[in-house]
mmCIF file of the N, C-alpha and C atoms, coordinates in Angstrom:
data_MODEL
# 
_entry.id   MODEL 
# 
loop_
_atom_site.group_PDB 
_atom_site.id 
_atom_site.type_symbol 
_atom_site.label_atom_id 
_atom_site.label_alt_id 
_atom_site.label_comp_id 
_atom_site.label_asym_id 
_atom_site.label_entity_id 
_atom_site.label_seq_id 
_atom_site.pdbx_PDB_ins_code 
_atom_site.Cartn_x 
_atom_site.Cartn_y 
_atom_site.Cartn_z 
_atom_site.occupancy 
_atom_site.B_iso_or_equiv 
_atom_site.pdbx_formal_charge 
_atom_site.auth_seq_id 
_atom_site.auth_comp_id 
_atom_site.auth_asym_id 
_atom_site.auth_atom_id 
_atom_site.pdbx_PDB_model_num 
ATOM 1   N N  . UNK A 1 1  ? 9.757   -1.130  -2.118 1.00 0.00 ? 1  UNK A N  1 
ATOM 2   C CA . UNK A 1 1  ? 9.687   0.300   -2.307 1.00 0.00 ? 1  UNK A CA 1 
ATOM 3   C C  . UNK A 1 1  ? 10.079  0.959   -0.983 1.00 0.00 ? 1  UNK A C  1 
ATOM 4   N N  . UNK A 1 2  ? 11.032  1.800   -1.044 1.00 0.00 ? 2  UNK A N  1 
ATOM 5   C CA . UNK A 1 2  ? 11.667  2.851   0.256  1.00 0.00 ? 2  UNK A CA 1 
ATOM 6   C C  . UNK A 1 2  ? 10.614  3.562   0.859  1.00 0.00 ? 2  UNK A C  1 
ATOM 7   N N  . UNK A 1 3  ? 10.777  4.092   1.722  1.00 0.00 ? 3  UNK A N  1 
ATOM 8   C CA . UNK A 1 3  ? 9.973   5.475   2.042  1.00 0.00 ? 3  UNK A CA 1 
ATOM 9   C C  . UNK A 1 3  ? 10.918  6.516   1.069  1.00 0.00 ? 3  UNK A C  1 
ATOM 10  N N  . UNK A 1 4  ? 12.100  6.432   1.179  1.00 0.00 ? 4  UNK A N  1 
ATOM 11  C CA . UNK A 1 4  ? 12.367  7.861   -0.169 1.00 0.00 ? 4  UNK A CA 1 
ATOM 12  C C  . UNK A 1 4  ? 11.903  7.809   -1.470 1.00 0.00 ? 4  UNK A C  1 
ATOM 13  N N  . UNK A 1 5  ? 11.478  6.506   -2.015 1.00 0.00 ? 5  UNK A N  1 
ATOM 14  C CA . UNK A 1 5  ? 10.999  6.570   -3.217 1.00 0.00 ? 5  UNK A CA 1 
ATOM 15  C C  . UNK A 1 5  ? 9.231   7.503   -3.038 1.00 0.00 ? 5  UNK A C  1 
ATOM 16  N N  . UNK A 1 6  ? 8.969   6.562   -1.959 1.00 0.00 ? 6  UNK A N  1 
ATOM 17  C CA . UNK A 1 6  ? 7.381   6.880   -1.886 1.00 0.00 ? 6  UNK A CA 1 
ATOM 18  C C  . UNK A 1 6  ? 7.427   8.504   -1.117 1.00 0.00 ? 6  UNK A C  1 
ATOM 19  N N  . UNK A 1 7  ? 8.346   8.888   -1.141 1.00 0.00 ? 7  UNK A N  1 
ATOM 20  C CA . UNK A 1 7  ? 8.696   10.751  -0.220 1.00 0.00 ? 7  UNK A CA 1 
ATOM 21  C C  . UNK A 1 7  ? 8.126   11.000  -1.873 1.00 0.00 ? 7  UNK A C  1 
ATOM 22  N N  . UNK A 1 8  ? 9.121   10.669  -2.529 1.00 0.00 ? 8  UNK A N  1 
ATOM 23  C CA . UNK A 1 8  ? 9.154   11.732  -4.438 1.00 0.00 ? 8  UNK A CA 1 
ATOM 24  C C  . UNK A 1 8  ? 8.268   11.000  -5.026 1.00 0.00 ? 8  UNK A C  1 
ATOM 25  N N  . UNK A 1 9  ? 6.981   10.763  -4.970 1.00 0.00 ? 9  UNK A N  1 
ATOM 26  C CA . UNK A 1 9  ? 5.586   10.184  -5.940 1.00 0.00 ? 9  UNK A CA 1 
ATOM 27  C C  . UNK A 1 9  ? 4.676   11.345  -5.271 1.00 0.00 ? 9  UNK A C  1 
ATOM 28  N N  . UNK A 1 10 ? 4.295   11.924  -6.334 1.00 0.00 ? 10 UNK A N  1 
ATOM 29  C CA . UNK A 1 10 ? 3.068   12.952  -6.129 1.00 0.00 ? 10 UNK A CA 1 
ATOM 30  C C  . UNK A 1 10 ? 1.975   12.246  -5.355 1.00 0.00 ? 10 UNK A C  1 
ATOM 31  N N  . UNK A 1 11 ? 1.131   13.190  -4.862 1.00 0.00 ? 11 UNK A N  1 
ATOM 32  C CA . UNK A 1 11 ? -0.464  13.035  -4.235 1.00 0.00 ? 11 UNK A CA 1 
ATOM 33  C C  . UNK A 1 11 ? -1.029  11.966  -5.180 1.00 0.00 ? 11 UNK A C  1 
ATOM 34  N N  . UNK A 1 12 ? -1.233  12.000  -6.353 1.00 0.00 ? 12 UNK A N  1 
ATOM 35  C CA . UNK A 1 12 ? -2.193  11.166  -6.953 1.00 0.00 ? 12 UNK A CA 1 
ATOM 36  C C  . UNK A 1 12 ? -1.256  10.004  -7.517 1.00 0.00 ? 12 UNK A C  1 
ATOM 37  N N  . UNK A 1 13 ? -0.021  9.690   -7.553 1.00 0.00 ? 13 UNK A N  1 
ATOM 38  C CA . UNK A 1 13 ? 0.572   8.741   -7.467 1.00 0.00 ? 13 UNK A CA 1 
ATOM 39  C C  . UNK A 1 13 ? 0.699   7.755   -6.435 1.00 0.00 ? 13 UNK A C  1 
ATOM 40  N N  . UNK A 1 14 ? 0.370   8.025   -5.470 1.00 0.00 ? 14 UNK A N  1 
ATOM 41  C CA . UNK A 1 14 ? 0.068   7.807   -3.634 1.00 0.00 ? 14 UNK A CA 1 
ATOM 42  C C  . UNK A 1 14 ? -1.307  6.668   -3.847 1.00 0.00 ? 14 UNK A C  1 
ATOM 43  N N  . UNK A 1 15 ? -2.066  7.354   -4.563 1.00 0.00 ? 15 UNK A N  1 
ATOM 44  C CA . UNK A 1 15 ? -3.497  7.154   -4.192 1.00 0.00 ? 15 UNK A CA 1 
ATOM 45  C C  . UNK A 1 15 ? -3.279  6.042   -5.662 1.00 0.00 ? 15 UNK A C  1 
ATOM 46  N N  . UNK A 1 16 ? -2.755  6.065   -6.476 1.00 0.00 ? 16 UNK A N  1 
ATOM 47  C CA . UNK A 1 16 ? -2.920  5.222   -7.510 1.00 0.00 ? 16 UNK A CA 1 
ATOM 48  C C  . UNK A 1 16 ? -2.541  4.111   -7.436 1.00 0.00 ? 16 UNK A C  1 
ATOM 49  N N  . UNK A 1 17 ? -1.274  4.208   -6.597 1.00 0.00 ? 17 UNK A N  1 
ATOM 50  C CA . UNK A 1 17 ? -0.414  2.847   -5.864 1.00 0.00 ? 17 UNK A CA 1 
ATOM 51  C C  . UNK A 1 17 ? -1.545  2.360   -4.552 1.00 0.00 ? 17 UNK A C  1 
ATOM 52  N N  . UNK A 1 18 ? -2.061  2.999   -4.029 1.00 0.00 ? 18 UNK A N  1 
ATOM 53  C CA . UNK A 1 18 ? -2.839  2.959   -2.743 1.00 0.00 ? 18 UNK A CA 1 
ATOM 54  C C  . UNK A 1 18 ? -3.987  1.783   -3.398 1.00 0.00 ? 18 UNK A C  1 
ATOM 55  N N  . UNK A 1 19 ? -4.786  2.230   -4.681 1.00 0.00 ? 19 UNK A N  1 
ATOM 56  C CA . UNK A 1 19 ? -5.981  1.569   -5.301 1.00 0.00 ? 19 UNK A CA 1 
ATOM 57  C C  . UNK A 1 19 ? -5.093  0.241   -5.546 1.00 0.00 ? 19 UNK A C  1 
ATOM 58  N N  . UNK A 1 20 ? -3.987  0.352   -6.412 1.00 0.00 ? 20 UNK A N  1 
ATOM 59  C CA . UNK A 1 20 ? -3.339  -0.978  -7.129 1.00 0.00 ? 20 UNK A CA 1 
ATOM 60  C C  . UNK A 1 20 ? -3.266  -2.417  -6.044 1.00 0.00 ? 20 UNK A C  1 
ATOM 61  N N  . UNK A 1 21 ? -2.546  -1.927  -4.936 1.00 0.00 ? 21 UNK A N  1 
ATOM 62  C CA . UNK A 1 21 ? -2.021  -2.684  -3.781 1.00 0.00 ? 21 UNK A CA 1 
ATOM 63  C C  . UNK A 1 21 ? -3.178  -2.972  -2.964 1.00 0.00 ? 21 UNK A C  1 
ATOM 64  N N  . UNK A 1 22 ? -4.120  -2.380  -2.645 1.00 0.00 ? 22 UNK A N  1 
ATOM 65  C CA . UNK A 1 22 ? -5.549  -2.871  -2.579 1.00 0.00 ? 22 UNK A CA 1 
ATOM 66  C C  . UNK A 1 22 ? -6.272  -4.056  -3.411 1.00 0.00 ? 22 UNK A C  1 
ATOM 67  N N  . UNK A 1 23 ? -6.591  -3.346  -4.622 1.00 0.00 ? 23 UNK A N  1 
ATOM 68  C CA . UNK A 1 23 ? -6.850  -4.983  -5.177 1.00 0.00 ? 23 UNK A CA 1 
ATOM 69  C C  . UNK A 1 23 ? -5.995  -6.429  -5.407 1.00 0.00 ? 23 UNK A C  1 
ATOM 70  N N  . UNK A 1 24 ? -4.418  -5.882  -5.567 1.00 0.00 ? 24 UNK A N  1 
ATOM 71  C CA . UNK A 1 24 ? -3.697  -7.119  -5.065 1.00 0.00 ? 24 UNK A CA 1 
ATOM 72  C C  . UNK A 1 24 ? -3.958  -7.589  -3.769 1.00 0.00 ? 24 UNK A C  1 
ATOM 73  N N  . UNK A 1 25 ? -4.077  -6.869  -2.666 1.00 0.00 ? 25 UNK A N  1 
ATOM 74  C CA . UNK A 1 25 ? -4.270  -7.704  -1.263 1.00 0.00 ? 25 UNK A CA 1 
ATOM 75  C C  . UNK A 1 25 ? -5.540  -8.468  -1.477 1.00 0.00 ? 25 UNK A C  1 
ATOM 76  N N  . UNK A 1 26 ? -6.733  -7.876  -2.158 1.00 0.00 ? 26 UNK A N  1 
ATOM 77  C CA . UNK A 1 26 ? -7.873  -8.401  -2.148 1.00 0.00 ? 26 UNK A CA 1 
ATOM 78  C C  . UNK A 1 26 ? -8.077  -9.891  -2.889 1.00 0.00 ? 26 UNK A C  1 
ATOM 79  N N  . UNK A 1 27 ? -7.008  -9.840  -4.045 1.00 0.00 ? 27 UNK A N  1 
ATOM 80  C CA . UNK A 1 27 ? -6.847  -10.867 -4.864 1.00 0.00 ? 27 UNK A CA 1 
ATOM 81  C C  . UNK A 1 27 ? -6.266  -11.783 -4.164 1.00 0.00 ? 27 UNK A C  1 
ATOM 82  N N  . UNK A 1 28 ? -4.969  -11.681 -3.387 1.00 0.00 ? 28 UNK A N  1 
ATOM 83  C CA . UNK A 1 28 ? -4.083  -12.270 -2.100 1.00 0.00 ? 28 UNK A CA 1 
ATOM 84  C C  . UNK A 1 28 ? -5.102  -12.968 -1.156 1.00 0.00 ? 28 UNK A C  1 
ATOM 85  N N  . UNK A 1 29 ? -6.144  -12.393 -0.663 1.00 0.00 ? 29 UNK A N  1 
ATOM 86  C CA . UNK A 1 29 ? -6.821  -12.755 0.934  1.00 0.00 ? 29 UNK A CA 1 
ATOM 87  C C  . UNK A 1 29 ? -7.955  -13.604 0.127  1.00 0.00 ? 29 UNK A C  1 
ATOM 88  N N  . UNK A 1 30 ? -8.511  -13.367 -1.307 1.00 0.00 ? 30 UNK A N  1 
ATOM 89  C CA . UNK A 1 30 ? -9.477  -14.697 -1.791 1.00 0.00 ? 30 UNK A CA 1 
ATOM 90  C C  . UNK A 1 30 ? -8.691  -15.474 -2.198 1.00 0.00 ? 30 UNK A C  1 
ATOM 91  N N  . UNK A 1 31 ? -7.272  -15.803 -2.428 1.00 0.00 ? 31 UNK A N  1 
ATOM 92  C CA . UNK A 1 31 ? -6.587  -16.670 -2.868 1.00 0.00 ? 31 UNK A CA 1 
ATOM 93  C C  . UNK A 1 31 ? -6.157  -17.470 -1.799 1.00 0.00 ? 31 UNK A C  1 
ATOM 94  N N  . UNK A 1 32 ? -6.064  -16.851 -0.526 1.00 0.00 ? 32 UNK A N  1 
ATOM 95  C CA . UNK A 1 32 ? -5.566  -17.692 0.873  1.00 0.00 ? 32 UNK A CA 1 
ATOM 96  C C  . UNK A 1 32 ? -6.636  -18.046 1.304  1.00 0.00 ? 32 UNK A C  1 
ATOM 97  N N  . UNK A 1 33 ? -7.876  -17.851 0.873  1.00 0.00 ? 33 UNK A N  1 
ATOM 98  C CA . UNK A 1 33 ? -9.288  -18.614 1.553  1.00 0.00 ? 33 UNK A CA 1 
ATOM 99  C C  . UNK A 1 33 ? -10.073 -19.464 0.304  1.00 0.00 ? 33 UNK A C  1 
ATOM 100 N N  . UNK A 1 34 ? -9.710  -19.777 -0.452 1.00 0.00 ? 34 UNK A N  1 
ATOM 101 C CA . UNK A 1 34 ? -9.469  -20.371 -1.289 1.00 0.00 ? 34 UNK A CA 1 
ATOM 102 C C  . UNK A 1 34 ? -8.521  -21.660 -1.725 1.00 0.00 ? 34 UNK A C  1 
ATOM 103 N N  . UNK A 1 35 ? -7.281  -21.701 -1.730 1.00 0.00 ? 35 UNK A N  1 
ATOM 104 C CA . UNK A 1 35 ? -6.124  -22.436 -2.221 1.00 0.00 ? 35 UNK A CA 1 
ATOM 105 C C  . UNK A 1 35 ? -5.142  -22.408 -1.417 1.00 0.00 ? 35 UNK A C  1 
ATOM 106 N N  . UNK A 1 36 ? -4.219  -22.966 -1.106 1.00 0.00 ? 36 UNK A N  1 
ATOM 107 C CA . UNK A 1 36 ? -2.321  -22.154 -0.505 1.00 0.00 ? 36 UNK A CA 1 
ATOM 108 C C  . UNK A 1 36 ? -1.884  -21.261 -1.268 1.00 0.00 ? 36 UNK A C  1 
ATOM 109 N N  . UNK A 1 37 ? -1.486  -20.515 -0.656 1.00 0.00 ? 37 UNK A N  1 
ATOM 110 C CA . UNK A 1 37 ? -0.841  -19.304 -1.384 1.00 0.00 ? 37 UNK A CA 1 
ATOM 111 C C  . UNK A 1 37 ? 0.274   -19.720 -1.128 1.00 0.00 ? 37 UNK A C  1 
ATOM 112 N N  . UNK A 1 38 ? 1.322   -19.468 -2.547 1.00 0.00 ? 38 UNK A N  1 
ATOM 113 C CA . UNK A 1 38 ? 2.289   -20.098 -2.496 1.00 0.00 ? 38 UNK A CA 1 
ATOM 114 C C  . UNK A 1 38 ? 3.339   -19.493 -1.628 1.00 0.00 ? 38 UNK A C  1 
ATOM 115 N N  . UNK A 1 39 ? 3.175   -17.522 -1.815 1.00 0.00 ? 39 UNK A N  1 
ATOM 116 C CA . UNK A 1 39 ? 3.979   -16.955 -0.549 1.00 0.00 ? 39 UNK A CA 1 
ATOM 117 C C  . UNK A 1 39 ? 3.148   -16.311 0.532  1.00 0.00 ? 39 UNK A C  1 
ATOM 118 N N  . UNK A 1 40 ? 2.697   -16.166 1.880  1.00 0.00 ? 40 UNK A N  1 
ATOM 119 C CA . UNK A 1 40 ? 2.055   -15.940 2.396  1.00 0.00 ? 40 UNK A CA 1 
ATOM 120 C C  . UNK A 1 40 ? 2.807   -14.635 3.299  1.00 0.00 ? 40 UNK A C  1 
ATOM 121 N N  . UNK A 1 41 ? 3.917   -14.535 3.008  1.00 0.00 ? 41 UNK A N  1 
ATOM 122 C CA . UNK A 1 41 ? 4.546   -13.191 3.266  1.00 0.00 ? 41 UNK A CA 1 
ATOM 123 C C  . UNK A 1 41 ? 4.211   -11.672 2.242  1.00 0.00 ? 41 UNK A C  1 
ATOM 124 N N  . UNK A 1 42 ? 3.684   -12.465 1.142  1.00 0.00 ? 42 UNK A N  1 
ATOM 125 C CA . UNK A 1 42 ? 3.432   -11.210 0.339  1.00 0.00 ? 42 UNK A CA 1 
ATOM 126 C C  . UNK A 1 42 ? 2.082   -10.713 0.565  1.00 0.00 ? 42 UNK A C  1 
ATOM 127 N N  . UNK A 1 43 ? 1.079   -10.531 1.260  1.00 0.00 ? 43 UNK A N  1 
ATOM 128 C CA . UNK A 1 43 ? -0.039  -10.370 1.815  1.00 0.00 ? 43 UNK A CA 1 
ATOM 129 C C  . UNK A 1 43 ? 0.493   -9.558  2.986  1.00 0.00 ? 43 UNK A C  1 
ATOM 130 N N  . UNK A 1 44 ? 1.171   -9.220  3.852  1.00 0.00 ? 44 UNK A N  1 
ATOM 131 C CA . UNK A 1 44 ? 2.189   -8.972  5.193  1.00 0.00 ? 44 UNK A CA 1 
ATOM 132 C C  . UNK A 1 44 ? 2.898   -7.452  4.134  1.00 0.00 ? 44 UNK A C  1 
ATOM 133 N N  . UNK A 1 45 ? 3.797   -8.060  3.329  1.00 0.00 ? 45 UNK A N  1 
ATOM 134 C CA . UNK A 1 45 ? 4.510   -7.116  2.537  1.00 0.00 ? 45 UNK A CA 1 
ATOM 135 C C  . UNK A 1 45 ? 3.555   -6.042  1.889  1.00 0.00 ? 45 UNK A C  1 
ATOM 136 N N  . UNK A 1 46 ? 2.442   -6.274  1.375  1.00 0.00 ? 46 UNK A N  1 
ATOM 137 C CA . UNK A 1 46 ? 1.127   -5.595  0.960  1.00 0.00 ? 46 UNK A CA 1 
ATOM 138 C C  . UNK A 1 46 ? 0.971   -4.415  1.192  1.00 0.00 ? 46 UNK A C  1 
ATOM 139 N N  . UNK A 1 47 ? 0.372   -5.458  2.747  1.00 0.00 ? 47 UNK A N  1 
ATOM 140 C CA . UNK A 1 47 ? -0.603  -4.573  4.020  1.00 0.00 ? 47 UNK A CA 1 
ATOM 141 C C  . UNK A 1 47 ? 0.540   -2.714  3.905  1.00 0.00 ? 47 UNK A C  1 
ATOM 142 N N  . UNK A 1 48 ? 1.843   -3.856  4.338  1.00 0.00 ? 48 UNK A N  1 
ATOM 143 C CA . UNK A 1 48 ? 2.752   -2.876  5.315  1.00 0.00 ? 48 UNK A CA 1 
ATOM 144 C C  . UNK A 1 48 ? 2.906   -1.467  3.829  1.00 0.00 ? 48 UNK A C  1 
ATOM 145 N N  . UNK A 1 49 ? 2.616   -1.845  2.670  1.00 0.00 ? 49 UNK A N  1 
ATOM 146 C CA . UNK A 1 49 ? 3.086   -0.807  1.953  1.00 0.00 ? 49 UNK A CA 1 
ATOM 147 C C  . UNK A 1 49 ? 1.755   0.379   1.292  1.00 0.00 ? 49 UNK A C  1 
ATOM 148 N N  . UNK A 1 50 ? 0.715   -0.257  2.076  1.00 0.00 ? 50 UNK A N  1 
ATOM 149 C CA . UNK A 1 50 ? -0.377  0.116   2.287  1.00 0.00 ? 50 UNK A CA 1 
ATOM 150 C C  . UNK A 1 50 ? 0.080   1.522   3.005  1.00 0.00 ? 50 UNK A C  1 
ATOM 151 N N  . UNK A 1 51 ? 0.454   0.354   3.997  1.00 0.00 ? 51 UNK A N  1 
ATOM 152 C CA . UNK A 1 51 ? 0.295   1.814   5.152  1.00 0.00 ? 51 UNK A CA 1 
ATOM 153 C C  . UNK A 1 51 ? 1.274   3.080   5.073  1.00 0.00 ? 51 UNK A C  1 
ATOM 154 N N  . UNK A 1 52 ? 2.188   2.197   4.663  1.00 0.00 ? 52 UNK A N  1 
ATOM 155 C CA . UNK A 1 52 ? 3.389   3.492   4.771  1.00 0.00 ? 52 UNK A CA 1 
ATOM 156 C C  . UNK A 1 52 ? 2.656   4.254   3.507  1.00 0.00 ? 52 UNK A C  1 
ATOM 157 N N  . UNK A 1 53 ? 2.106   4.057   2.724  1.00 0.00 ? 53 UNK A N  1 
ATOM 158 C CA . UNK A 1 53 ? 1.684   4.863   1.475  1.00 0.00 ? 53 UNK A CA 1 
ATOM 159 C C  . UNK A 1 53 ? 0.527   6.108   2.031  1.00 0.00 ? 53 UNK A C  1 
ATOM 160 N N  . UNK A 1 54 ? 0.147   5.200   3.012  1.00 0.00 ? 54 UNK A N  1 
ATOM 161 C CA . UNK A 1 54 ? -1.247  6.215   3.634  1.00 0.00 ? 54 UNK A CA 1 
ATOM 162 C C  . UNK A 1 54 ? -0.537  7.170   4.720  1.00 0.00 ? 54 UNK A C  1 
ATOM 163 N N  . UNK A 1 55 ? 0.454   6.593   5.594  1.00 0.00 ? 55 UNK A N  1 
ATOM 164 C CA . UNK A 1 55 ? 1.293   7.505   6.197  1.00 0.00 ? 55 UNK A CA 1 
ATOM 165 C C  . UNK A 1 55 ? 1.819   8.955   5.644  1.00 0.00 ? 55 UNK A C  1 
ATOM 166 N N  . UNK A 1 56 ? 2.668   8.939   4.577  1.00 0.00 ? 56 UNK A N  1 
ATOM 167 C CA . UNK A 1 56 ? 2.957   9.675   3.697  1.00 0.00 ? 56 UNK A CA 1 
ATOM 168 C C  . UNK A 1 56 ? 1.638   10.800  3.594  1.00 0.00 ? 56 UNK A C  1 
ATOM 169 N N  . UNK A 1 57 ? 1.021   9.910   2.887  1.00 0.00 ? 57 UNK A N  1 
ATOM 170 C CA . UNK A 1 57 ? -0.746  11.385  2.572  1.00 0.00 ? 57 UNK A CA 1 
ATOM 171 C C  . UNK A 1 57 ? -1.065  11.841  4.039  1.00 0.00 ? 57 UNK A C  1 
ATOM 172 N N  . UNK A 1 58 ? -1.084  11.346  5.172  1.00 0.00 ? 58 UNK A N  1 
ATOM 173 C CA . UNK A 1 58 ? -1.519  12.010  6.465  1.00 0.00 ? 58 UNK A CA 1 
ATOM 174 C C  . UNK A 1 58 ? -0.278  12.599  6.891  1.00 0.00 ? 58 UNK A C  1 
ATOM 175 N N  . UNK A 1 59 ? 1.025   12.721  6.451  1.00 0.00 ? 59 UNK A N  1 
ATOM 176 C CA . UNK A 1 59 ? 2.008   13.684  6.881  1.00 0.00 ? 59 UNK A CA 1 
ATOM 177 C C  . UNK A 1 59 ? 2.117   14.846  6.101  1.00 0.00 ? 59 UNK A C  1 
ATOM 178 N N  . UNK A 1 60 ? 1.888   14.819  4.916  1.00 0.00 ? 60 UNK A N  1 
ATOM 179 C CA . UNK A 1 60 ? 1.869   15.684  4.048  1.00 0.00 ? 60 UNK A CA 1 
ATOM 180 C C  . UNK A 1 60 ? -0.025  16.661  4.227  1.00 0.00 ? 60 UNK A C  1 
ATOM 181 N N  . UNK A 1 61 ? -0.707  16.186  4.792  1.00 0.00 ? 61 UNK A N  1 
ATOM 182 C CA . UNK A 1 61 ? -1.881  16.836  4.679  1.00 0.00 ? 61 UNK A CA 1 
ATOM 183 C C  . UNK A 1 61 ? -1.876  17.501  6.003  1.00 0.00 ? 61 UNK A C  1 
ATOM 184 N N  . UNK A 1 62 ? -1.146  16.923  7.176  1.00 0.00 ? 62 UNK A N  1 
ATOM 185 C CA . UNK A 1 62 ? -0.551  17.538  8.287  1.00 0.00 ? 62 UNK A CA 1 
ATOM 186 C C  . UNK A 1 62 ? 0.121   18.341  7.673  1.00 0.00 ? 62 UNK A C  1 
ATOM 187 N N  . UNK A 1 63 ? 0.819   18.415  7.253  1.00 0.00 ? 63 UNK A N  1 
ATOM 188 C CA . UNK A 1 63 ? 2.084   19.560  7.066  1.00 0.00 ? 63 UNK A CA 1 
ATOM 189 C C  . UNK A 1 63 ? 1.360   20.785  6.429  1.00 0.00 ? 63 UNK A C  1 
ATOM 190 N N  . UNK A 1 64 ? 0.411   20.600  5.213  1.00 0.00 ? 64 UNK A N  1 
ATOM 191 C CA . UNK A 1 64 ? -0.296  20.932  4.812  1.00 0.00 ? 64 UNK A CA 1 
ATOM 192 C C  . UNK A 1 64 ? -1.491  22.351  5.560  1.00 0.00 ? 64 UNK A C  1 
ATOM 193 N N  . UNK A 1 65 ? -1.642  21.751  6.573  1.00 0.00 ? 65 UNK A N  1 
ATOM 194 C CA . UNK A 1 65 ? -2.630  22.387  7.635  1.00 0.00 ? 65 UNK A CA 1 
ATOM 195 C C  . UNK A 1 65 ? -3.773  21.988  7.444  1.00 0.00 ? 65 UNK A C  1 
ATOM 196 N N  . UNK A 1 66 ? -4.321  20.911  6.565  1.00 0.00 ? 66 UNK A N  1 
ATOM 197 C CA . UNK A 1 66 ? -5.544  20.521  6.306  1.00 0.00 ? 66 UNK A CA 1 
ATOM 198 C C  . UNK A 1 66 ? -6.537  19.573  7.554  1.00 0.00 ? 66 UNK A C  1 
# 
């Protein structure tokens, strides 16, 4: 997923992807303490789309004046 895709997803589309990718990481990090994970880059790929997702809501709530 781009940052231009994640620019055009509303506020609560943000936060819905934000919850989703959360419990996948969570499912990811008991599966690597647990078993081999078969890709251990997708836990990395996760995180990072985590953040840029949370980036987005703190630029926009900046911009915002909140």
């Amino acid at each position: 997923m781009t940052m231009a895709e994640i620019r055009e997803m509303t506020d609560v589309e943000l936060r819905q992807k934000i919850a989703e990718f959360d419990r996948e990481r969570s499912g990811l990090r008991f599966k690597a303490a647990t078993e081999v994970v078969a890709n251990p880059m997708d836990m990395r790929s996760a995180r990072r789309l985590v953040a840029r997702l949370h980036t987005v809501l703190a630029e926009r709530a900046t911009k915002a004046g909140r």
